[in-house]
Steps between C-alpha positions, in 0.01 A plus 500: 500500500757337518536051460746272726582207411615241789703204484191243564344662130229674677447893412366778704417878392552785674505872540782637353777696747469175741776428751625141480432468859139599404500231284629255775202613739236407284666154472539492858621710841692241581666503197510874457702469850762228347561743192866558476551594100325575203538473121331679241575388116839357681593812680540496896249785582458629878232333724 
């Protein structure tokens, strides 16, 4: 499991080996579908 930390303080577990834009979807679709980049521990990673 792994623990993510967003930028309103609010933490979320999940499975490890998830995509960022897995992570996205379960936020939202709609915000899966505005996904453009993704950092993990300050590295861009691939969407």
């Amino acid at each position: 499991m792994i623990k993510i930390t967003f930028p309103d303080g609010s933490v979320r577990e999940y499975e490890s080996g998830i995509t960022p834009f897995q992570i996205a979807e379960s936020i939202s679709p709609r915000f899966a579908a505005d996904v453009l980049a993704a950092k993990v521990n300050g590295q861009d990673c691939n969407i």
